[in-house]
C-alpha positions in Angstrom: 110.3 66.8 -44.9 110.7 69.1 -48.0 108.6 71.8 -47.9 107.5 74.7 -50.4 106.0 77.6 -49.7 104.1 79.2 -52.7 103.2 82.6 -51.5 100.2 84.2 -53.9 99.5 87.7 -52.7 101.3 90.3 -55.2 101.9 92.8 -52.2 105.6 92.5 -50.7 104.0 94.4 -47.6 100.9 91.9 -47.1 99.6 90.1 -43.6 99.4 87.3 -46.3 103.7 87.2 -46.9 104.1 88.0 -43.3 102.8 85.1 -42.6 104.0 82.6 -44.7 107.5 84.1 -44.0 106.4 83.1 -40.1 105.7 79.9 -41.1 108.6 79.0 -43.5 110.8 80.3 -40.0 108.9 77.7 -38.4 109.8 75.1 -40.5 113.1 75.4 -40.6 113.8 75.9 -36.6 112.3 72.4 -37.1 114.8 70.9 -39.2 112.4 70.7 -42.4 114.4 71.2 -45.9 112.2 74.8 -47.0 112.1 76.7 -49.9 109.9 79.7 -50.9 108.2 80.8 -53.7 107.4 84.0 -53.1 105.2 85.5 -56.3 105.4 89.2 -54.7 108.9 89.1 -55.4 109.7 87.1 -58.8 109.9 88.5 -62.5 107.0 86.0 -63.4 104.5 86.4 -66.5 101.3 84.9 -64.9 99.5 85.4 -68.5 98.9 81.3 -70.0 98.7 83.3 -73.7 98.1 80.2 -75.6 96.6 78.2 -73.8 98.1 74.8 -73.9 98.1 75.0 -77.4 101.7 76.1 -77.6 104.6 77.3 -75.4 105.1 80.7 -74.1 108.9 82.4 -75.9 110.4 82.0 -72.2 109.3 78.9 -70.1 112.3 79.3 -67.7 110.2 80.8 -64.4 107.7 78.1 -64.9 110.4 75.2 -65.2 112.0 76.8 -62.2 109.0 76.5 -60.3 107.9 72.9 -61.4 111.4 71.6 -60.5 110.8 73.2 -56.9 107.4 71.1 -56.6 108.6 68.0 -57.9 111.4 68.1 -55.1 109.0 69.0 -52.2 106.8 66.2 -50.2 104.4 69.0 -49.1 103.2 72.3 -50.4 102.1 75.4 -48.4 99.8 77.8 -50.6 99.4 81.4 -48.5 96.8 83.7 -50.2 93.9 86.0 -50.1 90.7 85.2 -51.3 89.9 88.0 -53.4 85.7 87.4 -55.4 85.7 84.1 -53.9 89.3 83.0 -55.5 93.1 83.7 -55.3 94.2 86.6 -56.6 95.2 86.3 -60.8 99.1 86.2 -60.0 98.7 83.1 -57.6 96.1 81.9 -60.6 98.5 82.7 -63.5 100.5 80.8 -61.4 98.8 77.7 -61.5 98.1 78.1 -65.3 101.7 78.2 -66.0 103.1 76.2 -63.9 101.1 72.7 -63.4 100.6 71.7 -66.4 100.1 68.6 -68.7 102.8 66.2 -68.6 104.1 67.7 -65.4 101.1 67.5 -63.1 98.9 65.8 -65.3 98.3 63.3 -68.2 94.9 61.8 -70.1 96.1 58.0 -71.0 95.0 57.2 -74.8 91.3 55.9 -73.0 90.6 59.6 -72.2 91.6 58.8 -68.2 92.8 61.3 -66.1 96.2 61.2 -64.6 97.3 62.5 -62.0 100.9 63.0 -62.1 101.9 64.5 -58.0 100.5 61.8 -56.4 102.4 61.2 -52.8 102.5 65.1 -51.8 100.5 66.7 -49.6 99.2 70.5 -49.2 97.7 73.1 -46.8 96.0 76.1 -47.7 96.2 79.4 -45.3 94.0 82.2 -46.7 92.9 85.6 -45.3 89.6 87.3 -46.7 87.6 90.1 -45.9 84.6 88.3 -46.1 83.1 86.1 -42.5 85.7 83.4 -42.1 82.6 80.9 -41.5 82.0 80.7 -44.9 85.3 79.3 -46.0 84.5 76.1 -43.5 81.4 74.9 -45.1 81.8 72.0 -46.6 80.9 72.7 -50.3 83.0 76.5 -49.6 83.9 77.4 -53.3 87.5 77.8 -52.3 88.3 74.7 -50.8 86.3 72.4 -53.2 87.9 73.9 -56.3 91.5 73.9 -54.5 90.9 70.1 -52.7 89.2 68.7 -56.5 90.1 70.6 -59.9 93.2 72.4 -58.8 95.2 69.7 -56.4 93.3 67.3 -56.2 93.5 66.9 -60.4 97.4 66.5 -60.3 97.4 63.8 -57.3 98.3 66.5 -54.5 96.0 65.8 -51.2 94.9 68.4 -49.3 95.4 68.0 -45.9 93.5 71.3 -44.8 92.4 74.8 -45.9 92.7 77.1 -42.4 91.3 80.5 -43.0 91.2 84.1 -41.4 88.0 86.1 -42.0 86.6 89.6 -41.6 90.4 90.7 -41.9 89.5 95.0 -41.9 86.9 94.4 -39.4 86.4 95.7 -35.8 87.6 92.0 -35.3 90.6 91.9 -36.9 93.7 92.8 -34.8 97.1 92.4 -34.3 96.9 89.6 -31.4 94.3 87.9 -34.1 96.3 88.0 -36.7 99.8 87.0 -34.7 97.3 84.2 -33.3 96.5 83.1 -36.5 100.4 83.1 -38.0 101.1 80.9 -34.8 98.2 78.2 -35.9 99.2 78.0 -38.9 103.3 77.8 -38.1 101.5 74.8 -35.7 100.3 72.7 -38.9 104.1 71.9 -38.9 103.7 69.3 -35.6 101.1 67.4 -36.9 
C-alpha cells in the first residue's frame, strides 16, 4: 500500500513528529511504499491569500504536495488539537493544498464532487484536553475531519485515535510509547 504521512505540528521536537516518525518506521519494516510530509520541516507558506479567487505567485509546495496525495491509497494525518482544531500550519495546509479541481469539483447542477474517492485516512492527535471527549460521536474534530475536510474530497476516514490530558499527572513516557505503538498497529488491520 502507498502511504503518506502528513505530519501537522510546526515543532521539529514534538511527541506529535515523534510519533508519526514511529509509525512511518512501521510501515515501511512492513513493506508499505511511505512517504512523509513533514510540515515542521518544509519551506511552506500556509497563508490561502486569495482565496480561491486567484493563484498564489509560487504554487510549487502545494503541487508538490497534491502530487504526493494523488499517488498514495491511504493518508496518515498526525497532529495536535490546539482550541478544538489542528494547529494553522496543518490548516494552511489544507487550504493550499486540497483544492478545487484537485480534490474537488461542483458539476454545472451545483453537485458536489468529490474528486479522492478510493483513499482512505486515519487521524492520530494528541491534546491537552480529556482524551474522552475526542470519542464522542459528534466530537468537533472528528466530524469536521470525517465530513467537510475528507469526507468533501472523497477520502474515508477509517479512524480518528486520540491521546488526551498529554501534560497531566497521566501522561508519561510508557503512555505515550504505548500510544506510538497503537497507532504503528493501525498498519495490520
Amino acid at each position: 500500500m502507498k502511504i503518506l504521512v502528513i505530519q501537522g505540528h510546526p515543532d521539529p521536537e514534538s511527541f506529535t513528529r515523534a510519533n508519526a516518525l514511529h509509525y512511518q518506521q512501521a510501515a515501511t519494516a512492513q513493506g508499505h511504499d511511505v512517504d512523509i510530509i513533514d510540515l515542521s520541516q518544509e519551506d511552506f507558506d500556509p497563508v490561502l491569500r486569495y482565496g480561491y479567487r486567484q493563484h498564489m505567485a509560487d504554487e510549487s509546495k502545494p503541487n508538490e504536495y497534491q502530487a504526493k496525495i494523488a499517488a498514495a491509497d491511504h493518508l496518515a494525518f498526525f497532529f495536535p488539537i490546539w482550541w478544538g482544531a489542528e494547529p494553522a500550519l496543518l490548516k494552511g495546509f489544507i487550504d493550499r493544498t486540497f483544492t478545487p479541481r484537485f480534490a474537488y469539483h461542483y458539476n454545472k447542477q451545483g453537485k458536489l464532487i468529490p474528486l479522492l474517492k478510493g483513499k482512505s485516512a486515519n487521524l492520530f492527535c494528541s491534546s491537552r484536553g480529556a482524551g474522552w471527549l475526542y470519542h464522542t460521536a459528534l466530537a468537533p474534530v472528528t466530524y469536521r475531519w470525517k465530513t467537510f475536510i475528507l469526507g468533501y474530497t472523497g477520502v474515508k476516514v477509517q479512524k480518528a485515535h486520540f491521546l488526551g490530558n498529554m501534560g497531566s499527572q497521566k501522561d508519561t513516557q510508557a503512555r505515550r510509547q504505548n500510544f506510538m505503538e497503537q497507532c504503528a498497529a493501525t498498519l495490520n488491520k
